[in-house]
Backbone as JSON, one array per atom type, in Angstrom:
{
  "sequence": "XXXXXXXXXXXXXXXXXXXXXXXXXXXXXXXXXXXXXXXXXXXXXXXXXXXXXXXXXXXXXXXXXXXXXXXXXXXXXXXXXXXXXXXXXXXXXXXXXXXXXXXXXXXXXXXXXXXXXXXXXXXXXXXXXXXXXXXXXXXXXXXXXXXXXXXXXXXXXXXXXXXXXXXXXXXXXXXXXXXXXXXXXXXXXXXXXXXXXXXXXXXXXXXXXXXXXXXXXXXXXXXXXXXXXXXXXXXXXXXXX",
  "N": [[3.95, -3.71, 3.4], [2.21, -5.57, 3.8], [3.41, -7.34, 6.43], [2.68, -8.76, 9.36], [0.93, -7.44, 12.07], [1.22, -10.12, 14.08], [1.4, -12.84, 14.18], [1.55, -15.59, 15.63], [4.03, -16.6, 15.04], [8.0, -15.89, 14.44], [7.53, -13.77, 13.25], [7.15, -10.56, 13.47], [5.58, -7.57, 15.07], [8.08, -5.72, 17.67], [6.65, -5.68, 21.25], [4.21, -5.95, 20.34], [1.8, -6.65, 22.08], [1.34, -4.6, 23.65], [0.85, -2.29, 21.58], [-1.81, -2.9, 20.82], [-2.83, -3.22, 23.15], [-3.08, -0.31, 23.18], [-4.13, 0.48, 21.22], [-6.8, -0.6, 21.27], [-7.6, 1.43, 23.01], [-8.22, 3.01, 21.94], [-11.91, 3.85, 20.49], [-12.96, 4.96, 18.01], [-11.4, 3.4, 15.77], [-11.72, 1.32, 13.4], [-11.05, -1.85, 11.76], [-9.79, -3.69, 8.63], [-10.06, -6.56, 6.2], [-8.8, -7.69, 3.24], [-9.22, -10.36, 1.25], [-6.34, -12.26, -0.52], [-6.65, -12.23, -4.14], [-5.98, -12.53, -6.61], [-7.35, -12.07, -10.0], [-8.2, -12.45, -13.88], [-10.02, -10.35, -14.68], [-12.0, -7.54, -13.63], [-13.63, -7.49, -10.1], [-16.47, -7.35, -8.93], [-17.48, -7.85, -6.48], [-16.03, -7.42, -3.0], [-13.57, -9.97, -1.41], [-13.59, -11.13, 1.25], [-11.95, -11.77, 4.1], [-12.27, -10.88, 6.83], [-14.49, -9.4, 9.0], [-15.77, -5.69, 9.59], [-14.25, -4.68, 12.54], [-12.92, -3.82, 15.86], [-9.99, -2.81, 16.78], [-7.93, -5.55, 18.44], [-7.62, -8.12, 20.67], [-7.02, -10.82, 19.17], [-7.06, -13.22, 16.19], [-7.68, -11.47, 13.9], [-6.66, -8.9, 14.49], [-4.18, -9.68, 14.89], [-3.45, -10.46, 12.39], [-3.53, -8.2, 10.88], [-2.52, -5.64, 9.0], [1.02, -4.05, 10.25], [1.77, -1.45, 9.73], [-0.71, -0.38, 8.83], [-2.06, -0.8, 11.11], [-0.44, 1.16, 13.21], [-0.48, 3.44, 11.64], [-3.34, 4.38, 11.79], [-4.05, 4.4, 14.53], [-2.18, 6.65, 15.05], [-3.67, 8.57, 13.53], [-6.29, 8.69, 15.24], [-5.82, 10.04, 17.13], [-6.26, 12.82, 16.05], [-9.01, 12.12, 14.88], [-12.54, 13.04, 15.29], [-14.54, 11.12, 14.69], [-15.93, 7.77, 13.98], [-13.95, 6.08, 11.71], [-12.47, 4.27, 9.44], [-9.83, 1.52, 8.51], [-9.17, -0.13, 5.28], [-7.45, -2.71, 4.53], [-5.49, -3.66, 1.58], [-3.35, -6.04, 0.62], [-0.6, -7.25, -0.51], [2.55, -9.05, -0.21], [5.53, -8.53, -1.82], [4.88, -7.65, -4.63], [4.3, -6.28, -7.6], [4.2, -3.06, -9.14], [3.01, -2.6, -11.19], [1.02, -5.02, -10.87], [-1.06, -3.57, -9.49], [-2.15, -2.24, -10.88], [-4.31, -0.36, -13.14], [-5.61, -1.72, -16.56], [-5.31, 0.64, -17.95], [-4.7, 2.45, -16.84], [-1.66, 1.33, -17.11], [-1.31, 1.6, -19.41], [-0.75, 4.16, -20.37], [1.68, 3.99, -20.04], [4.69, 2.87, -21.03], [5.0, -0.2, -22.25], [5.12, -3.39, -20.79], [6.59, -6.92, -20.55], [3.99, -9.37, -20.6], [2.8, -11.96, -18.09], [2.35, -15.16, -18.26], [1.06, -17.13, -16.76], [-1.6, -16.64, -14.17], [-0.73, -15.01, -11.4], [0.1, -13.32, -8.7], [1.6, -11.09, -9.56], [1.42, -10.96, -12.03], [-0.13, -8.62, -14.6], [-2.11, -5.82, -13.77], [-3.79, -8.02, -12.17], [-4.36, -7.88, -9.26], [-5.71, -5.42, -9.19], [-7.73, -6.06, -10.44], [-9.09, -8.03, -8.01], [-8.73, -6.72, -5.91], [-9.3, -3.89, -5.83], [-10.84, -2.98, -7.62], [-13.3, -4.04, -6.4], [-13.58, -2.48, -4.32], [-13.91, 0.09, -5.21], [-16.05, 1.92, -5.11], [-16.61, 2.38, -2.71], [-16.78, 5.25, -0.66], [-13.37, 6.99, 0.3], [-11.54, 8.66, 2.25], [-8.46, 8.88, 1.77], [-4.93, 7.47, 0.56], [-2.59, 4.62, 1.78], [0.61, 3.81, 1.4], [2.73, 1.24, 0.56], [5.14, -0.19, -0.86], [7.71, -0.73, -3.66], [10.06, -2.61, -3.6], [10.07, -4.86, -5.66], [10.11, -3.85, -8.33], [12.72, -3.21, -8.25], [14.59, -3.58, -10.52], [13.21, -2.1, -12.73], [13.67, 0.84, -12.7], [13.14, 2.75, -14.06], [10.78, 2.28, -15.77], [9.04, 2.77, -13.12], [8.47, 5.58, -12.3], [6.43, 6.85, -14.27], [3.98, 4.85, -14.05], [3.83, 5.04, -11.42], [2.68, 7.43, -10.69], [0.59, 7.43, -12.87], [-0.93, 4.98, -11.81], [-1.48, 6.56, -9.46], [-3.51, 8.8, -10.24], [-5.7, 7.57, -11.92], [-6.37, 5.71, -9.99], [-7.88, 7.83, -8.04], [-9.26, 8.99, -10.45], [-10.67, 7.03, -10.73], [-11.88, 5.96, -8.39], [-13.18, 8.3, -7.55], [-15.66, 8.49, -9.3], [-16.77, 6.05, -9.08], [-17.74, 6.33, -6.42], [-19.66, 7.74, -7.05], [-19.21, 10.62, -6.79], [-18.37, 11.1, -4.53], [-15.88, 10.36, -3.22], [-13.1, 12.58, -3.18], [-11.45, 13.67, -5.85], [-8.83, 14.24, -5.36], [-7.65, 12.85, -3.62], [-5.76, 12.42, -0.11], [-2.62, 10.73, -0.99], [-0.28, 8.65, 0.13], [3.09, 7.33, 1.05], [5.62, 5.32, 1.89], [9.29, 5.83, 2.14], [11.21, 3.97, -0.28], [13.85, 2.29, 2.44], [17.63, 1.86, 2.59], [19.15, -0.65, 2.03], [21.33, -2.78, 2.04], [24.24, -2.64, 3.39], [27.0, -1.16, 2.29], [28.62, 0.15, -0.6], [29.39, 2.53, -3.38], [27.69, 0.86, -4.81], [25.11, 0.31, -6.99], [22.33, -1.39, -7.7], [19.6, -0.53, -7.85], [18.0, 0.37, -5.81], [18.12, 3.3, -5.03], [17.53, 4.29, -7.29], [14.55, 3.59, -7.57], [13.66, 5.36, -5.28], [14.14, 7.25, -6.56], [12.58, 7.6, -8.24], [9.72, 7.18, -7.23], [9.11, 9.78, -6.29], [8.73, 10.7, -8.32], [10.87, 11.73, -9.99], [11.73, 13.89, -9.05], [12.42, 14.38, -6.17], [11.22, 15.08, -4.13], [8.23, 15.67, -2.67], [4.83, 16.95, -1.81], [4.85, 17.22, -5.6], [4.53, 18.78, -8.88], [4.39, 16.67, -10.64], [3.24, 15.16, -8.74], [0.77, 15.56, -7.03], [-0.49, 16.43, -3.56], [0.26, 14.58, -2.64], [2.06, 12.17, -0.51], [5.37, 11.77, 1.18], [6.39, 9.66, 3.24], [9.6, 9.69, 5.08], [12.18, 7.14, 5.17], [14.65, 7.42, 5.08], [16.69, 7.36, 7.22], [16.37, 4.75, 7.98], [17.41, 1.97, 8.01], [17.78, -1.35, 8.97], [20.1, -3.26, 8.63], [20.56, -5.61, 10.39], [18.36, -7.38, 10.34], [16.21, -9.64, 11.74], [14.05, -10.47, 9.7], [15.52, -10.76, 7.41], [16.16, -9.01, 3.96]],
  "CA": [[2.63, -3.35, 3.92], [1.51, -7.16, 4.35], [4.03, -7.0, 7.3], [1.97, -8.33, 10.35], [1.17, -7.32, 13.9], [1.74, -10.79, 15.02], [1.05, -14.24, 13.72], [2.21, -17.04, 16.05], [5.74, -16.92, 14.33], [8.74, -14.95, 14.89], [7.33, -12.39, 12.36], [6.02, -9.96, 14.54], [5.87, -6.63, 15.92], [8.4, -5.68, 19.14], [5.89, -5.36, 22.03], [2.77, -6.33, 20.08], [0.75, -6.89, 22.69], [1.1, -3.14, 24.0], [0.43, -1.94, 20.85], [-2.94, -3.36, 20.3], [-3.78, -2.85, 23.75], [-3.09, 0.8, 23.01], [-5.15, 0.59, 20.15], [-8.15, -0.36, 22.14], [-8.03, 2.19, 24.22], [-9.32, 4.36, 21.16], [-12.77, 3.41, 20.23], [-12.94, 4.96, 17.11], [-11.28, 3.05, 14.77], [-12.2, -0.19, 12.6], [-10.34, -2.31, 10.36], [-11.03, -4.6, 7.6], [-9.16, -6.62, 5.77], [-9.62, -8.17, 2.08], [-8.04, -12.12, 0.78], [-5.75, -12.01, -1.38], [-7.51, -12.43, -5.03], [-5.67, -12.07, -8.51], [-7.87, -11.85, -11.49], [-8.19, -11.54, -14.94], [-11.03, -9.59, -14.91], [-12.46, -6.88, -12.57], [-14.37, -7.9, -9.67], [-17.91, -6.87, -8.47], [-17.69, -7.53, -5.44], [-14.59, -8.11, -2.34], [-13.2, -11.45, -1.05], [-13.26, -10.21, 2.79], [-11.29, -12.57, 5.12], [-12.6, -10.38, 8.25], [-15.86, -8.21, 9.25], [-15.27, -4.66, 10.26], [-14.14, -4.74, 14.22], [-11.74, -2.85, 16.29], [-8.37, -3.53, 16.98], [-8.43, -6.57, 19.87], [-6.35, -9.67, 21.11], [-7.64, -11.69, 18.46], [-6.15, -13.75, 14.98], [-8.2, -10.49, 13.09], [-5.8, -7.7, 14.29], [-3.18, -9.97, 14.45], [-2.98, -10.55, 11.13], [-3.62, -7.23, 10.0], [-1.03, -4.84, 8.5], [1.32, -3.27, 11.07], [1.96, -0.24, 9.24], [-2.03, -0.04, 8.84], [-2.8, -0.14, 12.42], [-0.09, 2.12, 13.31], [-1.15, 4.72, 11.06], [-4.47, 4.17, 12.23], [-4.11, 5.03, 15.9], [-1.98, 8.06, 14.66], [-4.99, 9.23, 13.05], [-7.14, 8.36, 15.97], [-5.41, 11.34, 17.55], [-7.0, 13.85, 15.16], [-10.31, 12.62, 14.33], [-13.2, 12.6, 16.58], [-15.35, 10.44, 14.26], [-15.26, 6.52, 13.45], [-13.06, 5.6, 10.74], [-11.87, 2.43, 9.22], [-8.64, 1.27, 7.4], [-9.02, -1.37, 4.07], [-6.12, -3.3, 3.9], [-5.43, -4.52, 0.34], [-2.07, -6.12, 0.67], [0.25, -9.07, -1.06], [3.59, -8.99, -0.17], [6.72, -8.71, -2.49], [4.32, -7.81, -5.53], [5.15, -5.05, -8.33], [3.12, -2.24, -8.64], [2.1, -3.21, -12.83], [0.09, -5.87, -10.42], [-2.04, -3.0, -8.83], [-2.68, -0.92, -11.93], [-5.79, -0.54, -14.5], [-5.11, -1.6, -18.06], [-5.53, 1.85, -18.42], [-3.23, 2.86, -15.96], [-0.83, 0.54, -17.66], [-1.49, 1.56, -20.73], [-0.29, 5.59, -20.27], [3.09, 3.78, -19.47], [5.72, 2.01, -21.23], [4.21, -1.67, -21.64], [6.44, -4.4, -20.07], [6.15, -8.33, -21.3], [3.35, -10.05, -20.09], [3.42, -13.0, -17.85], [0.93, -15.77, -18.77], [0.54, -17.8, -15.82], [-1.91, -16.22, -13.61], [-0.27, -15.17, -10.42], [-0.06, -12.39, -8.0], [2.56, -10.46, -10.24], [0.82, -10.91, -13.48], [-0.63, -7.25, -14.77], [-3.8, -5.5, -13.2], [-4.32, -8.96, -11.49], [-4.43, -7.28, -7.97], [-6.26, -4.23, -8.75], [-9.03, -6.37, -11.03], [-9.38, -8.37, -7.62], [-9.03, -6.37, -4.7], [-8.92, -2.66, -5.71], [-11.85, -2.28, -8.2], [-14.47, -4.42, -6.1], [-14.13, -1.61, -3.28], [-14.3, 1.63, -5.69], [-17.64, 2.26, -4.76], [-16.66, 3.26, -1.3], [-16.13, 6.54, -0.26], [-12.38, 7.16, 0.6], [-10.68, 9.85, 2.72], [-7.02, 8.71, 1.7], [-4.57, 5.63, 0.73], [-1.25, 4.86, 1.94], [0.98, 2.71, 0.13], [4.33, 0.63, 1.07], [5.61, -1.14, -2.02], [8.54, -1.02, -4.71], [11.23, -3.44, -3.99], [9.9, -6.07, -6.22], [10.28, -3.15, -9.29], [14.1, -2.3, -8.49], [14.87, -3.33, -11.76], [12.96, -1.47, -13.9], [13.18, 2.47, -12.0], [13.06, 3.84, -15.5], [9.46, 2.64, -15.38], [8.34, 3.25, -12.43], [8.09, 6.77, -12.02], [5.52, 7.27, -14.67], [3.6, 3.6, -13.62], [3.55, 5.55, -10.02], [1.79, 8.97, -10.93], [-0.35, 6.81, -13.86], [-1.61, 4.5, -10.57], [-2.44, 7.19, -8.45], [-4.3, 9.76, -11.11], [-6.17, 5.96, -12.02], [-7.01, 5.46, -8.63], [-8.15, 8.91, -7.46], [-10.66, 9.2, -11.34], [-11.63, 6.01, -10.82], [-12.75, 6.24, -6.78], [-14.4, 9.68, -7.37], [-16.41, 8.41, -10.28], [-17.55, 4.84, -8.79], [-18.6, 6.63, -5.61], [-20.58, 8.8, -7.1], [-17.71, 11.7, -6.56], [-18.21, 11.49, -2.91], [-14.76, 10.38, -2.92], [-12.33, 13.46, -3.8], [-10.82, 13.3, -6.87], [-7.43, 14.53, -4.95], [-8.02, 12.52, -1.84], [-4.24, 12.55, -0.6], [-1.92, 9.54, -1.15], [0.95, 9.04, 1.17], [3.74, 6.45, 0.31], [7.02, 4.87, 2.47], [10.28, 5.71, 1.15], [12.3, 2.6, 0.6], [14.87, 2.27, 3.09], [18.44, 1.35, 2.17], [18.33, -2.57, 2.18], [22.6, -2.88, 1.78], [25.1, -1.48, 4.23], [27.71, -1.4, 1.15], [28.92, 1.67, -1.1], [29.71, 2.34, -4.77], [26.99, 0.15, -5.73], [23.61, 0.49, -7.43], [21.14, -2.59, -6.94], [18.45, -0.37, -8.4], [17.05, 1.21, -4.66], [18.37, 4.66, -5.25], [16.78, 4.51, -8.27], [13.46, 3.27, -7.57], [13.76, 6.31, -4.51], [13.58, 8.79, -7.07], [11.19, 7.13, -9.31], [8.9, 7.34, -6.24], [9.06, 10.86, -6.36], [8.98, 11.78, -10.29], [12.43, 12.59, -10.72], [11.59, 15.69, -8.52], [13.05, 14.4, -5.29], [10.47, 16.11, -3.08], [6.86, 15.5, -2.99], [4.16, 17.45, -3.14], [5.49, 18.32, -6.69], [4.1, 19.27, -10.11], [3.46, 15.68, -11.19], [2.3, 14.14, -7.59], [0.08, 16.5, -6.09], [-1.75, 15.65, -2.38], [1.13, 13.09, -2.38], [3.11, 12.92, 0.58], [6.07, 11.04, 1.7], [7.14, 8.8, 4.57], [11.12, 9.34, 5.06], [12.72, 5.89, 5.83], [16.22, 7.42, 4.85], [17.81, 6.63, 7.73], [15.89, 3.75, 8.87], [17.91, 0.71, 7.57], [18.01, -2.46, 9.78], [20.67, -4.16, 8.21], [21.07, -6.85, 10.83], [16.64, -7.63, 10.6], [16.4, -11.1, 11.27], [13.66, -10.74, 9.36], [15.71, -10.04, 5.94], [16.3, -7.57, 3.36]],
  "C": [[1.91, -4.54, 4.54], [2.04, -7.47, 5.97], [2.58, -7.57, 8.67], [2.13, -8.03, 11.52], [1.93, -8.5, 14.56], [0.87, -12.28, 14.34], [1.51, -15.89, 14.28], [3.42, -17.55, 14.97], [6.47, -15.74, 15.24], [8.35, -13.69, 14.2], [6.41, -11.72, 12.91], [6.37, -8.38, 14.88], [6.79, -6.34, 17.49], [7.15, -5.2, 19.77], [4.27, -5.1, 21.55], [1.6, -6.0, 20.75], [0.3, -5.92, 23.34], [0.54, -2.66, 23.18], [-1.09, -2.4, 20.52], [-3.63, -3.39, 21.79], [-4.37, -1.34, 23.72], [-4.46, 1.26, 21.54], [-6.58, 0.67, 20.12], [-8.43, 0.39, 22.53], [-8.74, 3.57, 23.15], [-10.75, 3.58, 20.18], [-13.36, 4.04, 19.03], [-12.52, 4.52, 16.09], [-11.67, 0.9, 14.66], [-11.56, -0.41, 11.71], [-10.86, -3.4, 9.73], [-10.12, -4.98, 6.67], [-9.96, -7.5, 4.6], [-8.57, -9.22, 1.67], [-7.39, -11.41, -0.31], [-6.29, -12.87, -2.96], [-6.9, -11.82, -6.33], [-6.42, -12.51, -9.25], [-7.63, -11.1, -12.56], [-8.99, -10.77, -15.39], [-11.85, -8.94, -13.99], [-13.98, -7.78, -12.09], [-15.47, -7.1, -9.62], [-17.57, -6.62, -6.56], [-15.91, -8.24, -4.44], [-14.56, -9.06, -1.97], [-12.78, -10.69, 0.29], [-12.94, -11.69, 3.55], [-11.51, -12.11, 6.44], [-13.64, -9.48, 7.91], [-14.96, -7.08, 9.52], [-15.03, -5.18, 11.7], [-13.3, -4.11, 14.29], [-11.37, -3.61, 16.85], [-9.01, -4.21, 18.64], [-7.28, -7.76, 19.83], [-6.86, -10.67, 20.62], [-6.73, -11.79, 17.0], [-6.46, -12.59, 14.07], [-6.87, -9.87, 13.04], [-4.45, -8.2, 14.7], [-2.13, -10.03, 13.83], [-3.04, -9.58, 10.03], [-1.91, -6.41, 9.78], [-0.45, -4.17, 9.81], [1.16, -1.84, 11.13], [0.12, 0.13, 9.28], [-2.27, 0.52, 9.91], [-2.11, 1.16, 12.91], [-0.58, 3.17, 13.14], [-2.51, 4.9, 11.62], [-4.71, 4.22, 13.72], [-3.32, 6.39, 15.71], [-2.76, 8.84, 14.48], [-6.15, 9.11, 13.52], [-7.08, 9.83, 16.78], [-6.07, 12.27, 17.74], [-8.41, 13.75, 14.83], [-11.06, 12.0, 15.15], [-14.69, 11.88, 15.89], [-15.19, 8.84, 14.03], [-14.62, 6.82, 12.5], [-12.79, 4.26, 10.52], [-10.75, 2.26, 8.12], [-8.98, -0.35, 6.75], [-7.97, -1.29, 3.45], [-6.31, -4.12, 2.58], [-3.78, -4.17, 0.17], [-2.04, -7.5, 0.21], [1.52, -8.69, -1.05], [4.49, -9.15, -1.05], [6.17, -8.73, -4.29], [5.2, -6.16, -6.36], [4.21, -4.31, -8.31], [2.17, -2.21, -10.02], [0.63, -4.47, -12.23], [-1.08, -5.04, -9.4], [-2.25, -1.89, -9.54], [-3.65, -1.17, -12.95], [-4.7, -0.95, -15.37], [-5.01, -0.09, -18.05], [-4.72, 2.61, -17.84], [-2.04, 2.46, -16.62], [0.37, 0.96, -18.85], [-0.76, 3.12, -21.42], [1.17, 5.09, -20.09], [3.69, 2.76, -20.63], [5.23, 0.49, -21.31], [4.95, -2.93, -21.71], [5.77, -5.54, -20.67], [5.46, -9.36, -20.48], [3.46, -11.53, -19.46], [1.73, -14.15, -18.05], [0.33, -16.43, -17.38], [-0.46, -16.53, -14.57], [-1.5, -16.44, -11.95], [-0.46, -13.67, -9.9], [0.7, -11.11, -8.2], [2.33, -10.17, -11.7], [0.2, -8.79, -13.3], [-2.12, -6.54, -14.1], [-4.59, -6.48, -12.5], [-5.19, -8.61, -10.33], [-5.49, -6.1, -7.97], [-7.77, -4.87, -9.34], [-9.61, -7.28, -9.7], [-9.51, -7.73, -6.12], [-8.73, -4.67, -4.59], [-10.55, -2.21, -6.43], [-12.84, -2.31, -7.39], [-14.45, -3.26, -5.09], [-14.11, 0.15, -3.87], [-15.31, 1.97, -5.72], [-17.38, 2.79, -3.42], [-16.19, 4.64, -1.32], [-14.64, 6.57, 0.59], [-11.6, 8.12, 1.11], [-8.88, 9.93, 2.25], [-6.09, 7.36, 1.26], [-3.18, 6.03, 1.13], [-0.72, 3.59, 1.34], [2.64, 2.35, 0.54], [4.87, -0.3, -0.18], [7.02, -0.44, -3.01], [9.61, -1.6, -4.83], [11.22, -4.52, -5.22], [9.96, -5.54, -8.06], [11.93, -2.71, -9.52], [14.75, -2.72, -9.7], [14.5, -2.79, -13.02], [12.45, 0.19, -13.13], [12.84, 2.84, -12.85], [11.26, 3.65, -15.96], [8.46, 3.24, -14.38], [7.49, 4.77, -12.33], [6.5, 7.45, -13.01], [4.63, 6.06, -14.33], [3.0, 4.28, -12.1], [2.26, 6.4, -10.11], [0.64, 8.63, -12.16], [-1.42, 5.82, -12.54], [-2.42, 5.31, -10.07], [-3.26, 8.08, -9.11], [-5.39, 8.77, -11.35], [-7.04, 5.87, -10.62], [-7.91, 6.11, -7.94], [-9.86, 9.37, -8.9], [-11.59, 8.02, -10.79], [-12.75, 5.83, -9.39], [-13.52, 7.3, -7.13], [-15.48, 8.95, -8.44], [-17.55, 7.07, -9.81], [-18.48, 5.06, -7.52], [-19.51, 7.96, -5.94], [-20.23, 10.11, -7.07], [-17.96, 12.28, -4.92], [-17.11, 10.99, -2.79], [-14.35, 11.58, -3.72], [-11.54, 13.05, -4.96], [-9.39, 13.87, -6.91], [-7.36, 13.93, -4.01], [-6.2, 12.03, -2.05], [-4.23, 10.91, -0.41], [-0.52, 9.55, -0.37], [2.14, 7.53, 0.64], [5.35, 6.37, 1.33], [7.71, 4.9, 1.61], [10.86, 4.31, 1.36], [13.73, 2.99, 0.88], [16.17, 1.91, 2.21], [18.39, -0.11, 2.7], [19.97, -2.96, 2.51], [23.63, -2.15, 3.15], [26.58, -1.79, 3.34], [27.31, 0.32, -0.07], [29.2, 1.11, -2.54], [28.91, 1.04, -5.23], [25.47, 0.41, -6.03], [22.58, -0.45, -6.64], [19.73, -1.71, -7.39], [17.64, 0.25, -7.35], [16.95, 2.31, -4.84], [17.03, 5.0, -6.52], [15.03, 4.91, -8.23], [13.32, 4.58, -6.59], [13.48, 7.39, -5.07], [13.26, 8.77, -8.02], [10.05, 7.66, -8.33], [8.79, 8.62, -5.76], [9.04, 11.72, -7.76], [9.99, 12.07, -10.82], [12.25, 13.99, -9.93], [12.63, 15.3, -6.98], [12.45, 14.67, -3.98], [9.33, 15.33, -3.95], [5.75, 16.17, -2.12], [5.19, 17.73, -3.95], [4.39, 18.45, -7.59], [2.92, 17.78, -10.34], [3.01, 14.65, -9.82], [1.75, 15.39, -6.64], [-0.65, 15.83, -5.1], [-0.62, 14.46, -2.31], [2.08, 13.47, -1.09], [4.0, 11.66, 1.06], [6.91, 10.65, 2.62], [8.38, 8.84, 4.77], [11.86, 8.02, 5.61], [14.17, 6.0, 5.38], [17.16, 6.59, 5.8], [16.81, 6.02, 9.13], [16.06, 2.23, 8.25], [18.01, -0.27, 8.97], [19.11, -3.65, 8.89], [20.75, -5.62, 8.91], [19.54, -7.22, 11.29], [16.99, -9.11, 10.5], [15.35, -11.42, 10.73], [13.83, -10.79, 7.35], [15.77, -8.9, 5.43], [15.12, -6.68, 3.09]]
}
């Protein structure tokens, strides 16, 4: 999800600079992006590294999420009001690092790491998830679980404990002008391997990220909906696995 448009490196979007002129050309949307901020104790308020603005040929929407903006001219499409996407992203994190204690706490409870880092427990969500539950929210989308492929057998309840977490806690902080189903959407992960008869823990995590159901909407992820990246492997990315 951290993934950017374009950062004066090779790590970049093909044809960038189309894309973000294209982006302009719709004057409804705004993005907004928040530092990256692990704590041990929920914030008050966000650590904002950019104002609202719309997408432009500037270090802002640069450095914003690809997948964000994307989605975010998709959905420019459809709605004939402003909008704005809040990125809260850290690359190669687990998802125990963007969950309440309480979220946590409904799950299986894994062995704490002491050093405060960006992987530690509820770090992520006590620094850049709580301070914006006061806003009103139409939706989240969500790109993460390689950094879990060894423990699938948690995930799946860790997943559906997150987003139930996420969805009381937004309706309640805004006053319940956020929905207390507002949907949740989620990238499958791709195959990472071009190699057979072996595990590695992706498969797994694939149908953790669905409940063990396989499909989503189901029973235990309702309003959930998911991104297919089956067969969208880049084995030969020179940007890695």
């Amino acid at each position: 999800m951290e993934y950017f448009v374009s950062w004066r490196s090779s790590v970049q979007m093909r044809n960038f600079s189309t894309i973000i002129t294209t982006a302009m050309q719709s004057n409804n949307q705004r993005i907004l992006h928040l530092s990256h901020n692990p704590l041990n104790a929920s914030a008050r308020e966000p650590t904002i590294s950019s104002t609202w603005q719309a997408p432009g040929h500037d270090w802002q929407t640069e450095k914003f999420s690809a997948v964000c903006l994307i989605f975010a001219m998709e959905l420019s499409k459809h709605l004939h009001q402003p909008f704005g996407m809040v990125e809260t992203s850290v690359g190669g994190t687990p998802i125990h690092a963007w969950s309440s204690p309480a979220a946590l706490h409904a799950c299986p409870q894994q062995k704490k790491k002491r050093a405060l880092n960006e992987k530690r427990p509820s770090v992520l969500y006590n620094g850049m998830i709580a301070p914006i539950l006061p806003m009103t929210i139409f939706g989240a989308i969500w790109y993460q679980g390689e950094a879990d492929w060894a423990t699938p057998h948690l995930y799946a309840c860790q997943f559906e404990a997150m987003i139930s977490d996420w969805r009381a806690k937004f309706h309640q902080a805004s006053k319940n002008q956020t929905s207390v189903m507002f949907p949740f959407g989620f990238v499958q992960l791709a195959p990472h391997r071009n190699v057979t008869g072996a595990h590695f823990g992706w498969p797994d995590i694939r149908w953790a990220q669905t409940g063990g159901y396989g499909y989503v909407p189901n029973p235990a992820l309702k309003t959930v909906f998911m991104a297919v990246a089956m067969d969208l492997p880049d084995y030969a990315s020179p940007y890695g696995k």
